[in-house]
FITIKOL-41330 format. One line per field, with one value per residue: x, y, z of N, C-alpha, C, O, CB in turn. Coordinates in nm, 2 decimals. Glycine has a CB too. Layout:
<doros>
n_u	[X  ...]
n_v	[Y  ...]
n_w	[Z  ...]
ca_u	[X  ...]
ca_v	[Y  ...]
ca_w	[Z  ...]
c_u	[X  ...]
c_v	[Y  ...]
c_w	[Z  ...]
o_u	[X  ...]
o_v	[Y  ...]
o_w	[Z  ...]
cb_u	[X  ...]
cb_v	[Y  ...]
cb_w	[Z  ...]
</doros>
This chain:
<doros>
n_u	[-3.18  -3.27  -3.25  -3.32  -3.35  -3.08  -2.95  -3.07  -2.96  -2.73  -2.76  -2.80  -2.59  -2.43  -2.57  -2.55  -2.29  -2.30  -2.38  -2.24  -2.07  -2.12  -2.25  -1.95  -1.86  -1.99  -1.92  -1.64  -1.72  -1.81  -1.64  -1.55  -1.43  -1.51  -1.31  -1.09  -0.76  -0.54  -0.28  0.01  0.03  -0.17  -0.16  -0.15  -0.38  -0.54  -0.35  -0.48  -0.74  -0.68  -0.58  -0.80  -0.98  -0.90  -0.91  -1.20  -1.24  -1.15  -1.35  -1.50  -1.50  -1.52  -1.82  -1.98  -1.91  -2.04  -2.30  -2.37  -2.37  -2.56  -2.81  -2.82  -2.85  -3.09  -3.28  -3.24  -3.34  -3.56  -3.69  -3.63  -3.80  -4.07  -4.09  -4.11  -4.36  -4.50  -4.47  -4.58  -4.85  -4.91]
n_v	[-3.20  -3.45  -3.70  -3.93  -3.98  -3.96  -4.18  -4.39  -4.37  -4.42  -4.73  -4.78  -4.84  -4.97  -5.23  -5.22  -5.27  -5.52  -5.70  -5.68  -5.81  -6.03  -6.12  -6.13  -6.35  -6.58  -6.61  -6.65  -6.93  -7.09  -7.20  -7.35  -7.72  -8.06  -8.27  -8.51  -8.51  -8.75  -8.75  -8.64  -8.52  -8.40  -8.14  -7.92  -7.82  -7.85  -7.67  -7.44  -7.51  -7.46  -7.21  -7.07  -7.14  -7.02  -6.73  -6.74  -6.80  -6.55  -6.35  -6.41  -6.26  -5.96  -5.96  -6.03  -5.84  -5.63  -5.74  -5.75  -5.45  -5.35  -5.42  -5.36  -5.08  -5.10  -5.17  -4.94  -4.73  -4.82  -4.78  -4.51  -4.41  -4.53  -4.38  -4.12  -4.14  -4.21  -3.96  -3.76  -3.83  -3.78]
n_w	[2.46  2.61  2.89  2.85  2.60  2.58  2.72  2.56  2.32  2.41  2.51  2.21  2.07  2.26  2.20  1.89  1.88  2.02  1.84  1.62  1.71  1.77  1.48  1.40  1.56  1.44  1.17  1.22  1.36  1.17  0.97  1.12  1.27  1.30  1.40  1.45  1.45  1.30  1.20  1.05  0.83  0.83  1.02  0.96  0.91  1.22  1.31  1.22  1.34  1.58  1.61  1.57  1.74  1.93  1.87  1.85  2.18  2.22  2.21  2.38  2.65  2.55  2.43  2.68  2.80  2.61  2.61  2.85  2.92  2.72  2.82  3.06  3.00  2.90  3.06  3.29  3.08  3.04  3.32  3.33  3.17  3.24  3.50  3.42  3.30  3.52  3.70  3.51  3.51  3.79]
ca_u	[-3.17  -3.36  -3.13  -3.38  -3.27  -2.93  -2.89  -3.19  -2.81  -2.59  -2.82  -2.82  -2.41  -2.38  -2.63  -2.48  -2.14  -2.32  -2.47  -2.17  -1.90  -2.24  -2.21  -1.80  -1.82  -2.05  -1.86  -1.55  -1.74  -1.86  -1.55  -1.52  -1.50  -1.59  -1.23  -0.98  -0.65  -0.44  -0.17  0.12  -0.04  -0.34  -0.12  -0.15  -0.55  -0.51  -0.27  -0.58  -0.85  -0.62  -0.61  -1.00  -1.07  -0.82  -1.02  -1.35  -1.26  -1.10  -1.44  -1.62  -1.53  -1.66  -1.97  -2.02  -1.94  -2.16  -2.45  -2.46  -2.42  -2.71  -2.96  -2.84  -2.90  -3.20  -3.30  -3.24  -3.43  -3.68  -3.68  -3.65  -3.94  -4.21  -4.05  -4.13  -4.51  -4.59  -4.46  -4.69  -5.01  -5.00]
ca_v	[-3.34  -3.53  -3.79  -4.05  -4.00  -4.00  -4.32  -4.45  -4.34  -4.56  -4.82  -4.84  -4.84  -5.09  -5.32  -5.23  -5.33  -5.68  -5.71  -5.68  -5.94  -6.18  -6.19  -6.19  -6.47  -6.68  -6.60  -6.74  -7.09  -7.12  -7.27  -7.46  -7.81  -8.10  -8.30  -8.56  -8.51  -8.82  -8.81  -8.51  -8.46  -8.27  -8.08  -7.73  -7.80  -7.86  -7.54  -7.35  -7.52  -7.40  -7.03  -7.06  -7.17  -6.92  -6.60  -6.73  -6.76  -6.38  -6.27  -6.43  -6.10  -5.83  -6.05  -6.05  -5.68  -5.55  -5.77  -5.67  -5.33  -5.36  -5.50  -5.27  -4.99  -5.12  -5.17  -4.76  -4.66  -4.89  -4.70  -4.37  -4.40  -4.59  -4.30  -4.02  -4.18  -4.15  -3.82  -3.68  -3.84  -3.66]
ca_w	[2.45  2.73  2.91  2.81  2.48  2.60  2.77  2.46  2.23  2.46  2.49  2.10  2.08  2.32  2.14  1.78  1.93  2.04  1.74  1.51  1.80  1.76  1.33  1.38  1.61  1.39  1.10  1.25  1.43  1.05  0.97  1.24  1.21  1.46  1.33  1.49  1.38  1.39  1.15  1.07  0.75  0.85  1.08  0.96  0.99  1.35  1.40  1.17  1.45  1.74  1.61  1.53  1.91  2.03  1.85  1.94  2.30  2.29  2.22  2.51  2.70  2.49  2.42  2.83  2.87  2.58  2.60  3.05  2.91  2.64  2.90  3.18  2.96  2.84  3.19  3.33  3.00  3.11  3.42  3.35  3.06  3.36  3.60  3.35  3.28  3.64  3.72  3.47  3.56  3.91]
c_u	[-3.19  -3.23  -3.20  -3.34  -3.12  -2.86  -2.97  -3.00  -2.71  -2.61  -2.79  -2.68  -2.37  -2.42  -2.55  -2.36  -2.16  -2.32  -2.34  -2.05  -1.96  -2.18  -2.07  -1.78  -1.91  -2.00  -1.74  -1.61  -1.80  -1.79  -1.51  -1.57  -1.46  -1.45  -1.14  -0.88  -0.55  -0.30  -0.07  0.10  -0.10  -0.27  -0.17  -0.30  -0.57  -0.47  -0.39  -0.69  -0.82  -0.65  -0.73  -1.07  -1.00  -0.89  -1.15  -1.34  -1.21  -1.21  -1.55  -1.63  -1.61  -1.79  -1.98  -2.03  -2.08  -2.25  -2.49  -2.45  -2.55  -2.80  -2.89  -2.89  -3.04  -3.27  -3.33  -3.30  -3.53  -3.76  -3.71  -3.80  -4.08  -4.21  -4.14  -4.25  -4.57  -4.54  -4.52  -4.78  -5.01  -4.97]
c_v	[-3.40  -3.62  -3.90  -4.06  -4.03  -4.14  -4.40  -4.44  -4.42  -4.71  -4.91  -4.89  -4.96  -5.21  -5.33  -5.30  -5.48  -5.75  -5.77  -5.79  -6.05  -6.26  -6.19  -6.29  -6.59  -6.72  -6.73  -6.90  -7.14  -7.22  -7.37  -7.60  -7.94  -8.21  -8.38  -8.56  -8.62  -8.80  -8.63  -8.46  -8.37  -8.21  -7.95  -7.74  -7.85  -7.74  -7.46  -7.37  -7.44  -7.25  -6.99  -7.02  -7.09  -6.76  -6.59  -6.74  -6.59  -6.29  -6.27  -6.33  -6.02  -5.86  -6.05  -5.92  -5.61  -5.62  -5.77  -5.51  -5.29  -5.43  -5.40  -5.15  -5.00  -5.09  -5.03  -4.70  -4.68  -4.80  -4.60  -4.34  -4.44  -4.43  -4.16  -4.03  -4.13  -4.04  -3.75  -3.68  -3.79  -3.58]
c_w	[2.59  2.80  2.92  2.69  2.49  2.63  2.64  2.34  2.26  2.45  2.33  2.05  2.12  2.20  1.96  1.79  1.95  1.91  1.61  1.55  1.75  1.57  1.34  1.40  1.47  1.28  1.13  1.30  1.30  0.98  1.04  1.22  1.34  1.39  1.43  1.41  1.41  1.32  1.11  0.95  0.75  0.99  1.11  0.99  1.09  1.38  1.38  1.29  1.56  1.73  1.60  1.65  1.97  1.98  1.88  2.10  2.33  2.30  2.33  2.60  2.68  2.46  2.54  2.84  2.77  2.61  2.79  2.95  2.79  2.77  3.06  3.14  2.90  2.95  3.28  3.19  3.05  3.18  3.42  3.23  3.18  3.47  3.53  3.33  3.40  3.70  3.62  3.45  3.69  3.90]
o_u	[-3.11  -3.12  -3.16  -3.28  -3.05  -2.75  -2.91  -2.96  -2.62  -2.53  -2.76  -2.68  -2.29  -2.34  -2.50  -2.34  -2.08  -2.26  -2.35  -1.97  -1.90  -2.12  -2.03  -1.71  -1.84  -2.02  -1.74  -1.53  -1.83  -1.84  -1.45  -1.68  -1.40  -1.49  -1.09  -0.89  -0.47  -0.20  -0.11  0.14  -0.09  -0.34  -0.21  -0.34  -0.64  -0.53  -0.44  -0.74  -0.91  -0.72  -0.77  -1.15  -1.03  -0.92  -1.21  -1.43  -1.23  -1.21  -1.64  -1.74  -1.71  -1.87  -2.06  -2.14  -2.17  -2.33  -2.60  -2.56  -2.62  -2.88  -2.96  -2.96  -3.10  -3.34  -3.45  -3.30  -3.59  -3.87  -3.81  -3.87  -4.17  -4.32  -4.23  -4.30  -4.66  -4.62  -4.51  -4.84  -5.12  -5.02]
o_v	[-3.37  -3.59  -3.99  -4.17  -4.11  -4.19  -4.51  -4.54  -4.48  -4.79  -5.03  -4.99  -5.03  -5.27  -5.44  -5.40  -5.57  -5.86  -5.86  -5.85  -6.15  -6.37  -6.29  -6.35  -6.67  -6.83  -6.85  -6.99  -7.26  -7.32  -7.47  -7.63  -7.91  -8.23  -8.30  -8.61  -8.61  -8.85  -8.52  -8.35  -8.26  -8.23  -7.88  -7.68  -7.95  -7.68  -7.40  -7.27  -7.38  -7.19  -6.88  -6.93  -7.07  -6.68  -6.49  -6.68  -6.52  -6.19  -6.20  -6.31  -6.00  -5.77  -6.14  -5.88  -5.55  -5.54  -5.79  -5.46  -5.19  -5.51  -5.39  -5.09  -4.90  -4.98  -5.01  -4.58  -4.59  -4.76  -4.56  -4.24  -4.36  -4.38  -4.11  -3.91  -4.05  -4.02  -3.63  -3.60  -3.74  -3.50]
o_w	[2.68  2.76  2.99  2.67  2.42  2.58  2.62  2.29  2.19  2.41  2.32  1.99  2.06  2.13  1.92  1.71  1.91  1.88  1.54  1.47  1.70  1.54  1.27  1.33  1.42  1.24  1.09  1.28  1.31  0.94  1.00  1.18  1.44  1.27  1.51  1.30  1.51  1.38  1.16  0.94  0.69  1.08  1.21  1.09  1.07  1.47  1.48  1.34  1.62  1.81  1.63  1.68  2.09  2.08  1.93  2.16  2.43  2.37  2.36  2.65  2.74  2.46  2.52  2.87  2.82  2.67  2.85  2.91  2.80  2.72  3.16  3.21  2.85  2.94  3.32  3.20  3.11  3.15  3.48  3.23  3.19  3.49  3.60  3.33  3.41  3.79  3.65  3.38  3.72  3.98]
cb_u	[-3.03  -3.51  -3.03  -3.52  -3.28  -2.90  -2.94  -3.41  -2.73  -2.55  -2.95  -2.89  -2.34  -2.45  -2.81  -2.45  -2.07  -2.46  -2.56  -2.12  -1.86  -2.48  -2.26  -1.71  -1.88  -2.15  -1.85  -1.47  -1.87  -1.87  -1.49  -1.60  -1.44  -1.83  -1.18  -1.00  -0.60  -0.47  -0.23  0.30  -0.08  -0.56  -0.04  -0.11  -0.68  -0.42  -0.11  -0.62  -0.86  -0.45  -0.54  -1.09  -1.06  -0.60  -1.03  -1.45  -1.18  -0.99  -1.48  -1.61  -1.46  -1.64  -2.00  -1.93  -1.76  -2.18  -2.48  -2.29  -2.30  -2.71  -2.95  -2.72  -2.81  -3.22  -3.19  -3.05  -3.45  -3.63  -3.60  -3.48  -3.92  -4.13  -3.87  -4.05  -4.53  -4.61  -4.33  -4.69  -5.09  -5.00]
cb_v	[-3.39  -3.65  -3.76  -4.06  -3.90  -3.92  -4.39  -4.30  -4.21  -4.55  -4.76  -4.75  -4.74  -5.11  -5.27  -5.11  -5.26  -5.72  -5.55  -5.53  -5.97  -6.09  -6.09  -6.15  -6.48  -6.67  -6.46  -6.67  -7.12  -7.00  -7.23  -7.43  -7.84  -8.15  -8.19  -8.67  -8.39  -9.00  -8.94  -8.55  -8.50  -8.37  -8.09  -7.62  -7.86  -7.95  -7.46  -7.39  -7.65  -7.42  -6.95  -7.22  -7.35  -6.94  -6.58  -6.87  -6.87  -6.29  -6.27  -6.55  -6.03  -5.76  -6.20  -6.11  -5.56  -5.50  -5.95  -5.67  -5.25  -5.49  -5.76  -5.24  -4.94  -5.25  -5.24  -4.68  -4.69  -4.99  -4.69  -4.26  -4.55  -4.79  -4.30  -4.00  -4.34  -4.23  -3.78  -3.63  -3.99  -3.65]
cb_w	[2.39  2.65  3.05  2.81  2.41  2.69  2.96  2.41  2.26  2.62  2.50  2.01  2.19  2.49  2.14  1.74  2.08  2.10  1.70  1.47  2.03  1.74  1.18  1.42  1.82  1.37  1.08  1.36  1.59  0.97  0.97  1.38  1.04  1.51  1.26  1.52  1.39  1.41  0.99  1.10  0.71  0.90  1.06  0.79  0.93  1.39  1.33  0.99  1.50  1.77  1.49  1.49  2.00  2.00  1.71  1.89  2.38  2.20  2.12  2.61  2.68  2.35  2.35  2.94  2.86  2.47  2.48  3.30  2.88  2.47  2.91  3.28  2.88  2.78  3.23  3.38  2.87  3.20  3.45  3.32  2.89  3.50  3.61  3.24  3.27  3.74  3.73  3.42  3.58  4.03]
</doros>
């Protein structure tokens, strides 16, 4: 096993992992609703908004770390695939 393939494996991991925070997050802002709450009625759909906006911000992390590690690994494939081209035309 090459270690183009290897990081070409992590590469795909990372990206899968984006891939799957991306459809969770959209799932959750799906619900989401654009809503002034004035009265003590519509309370609990206020508390339900709060917990909404409090799950979609927990994911703004892992959506930063994988999608730099999808594009840095993209990036050193990149690399070592251009690298590997011209070391065996001379």
């Amino acid at each position: 096993m090459t270690t183009l393939y290897s990081v070409g494996i992590i590469w795909g991991i990372f990206t899968a992992a984006l891939i799957i925070l991306l459809i969770y997050r959209s799932t959750l802002t799906m619900g989401e609703d654009e809503q002034l709450f004035l009265d003590d009625a519509s309370s609990h759909m206020h508390d339900e908004q709060t917990e909404l906006l409090k799950k979609v911000n927990r994911l703004r992390v892992p959506v930063w770390v994988f999608g730099g590690g999808s594009s840095l690994f993209l990036l050193i494939m990149v690399g070592m695939w251009i690298f590997q081209q011209l070391s065996e035309v001379q």
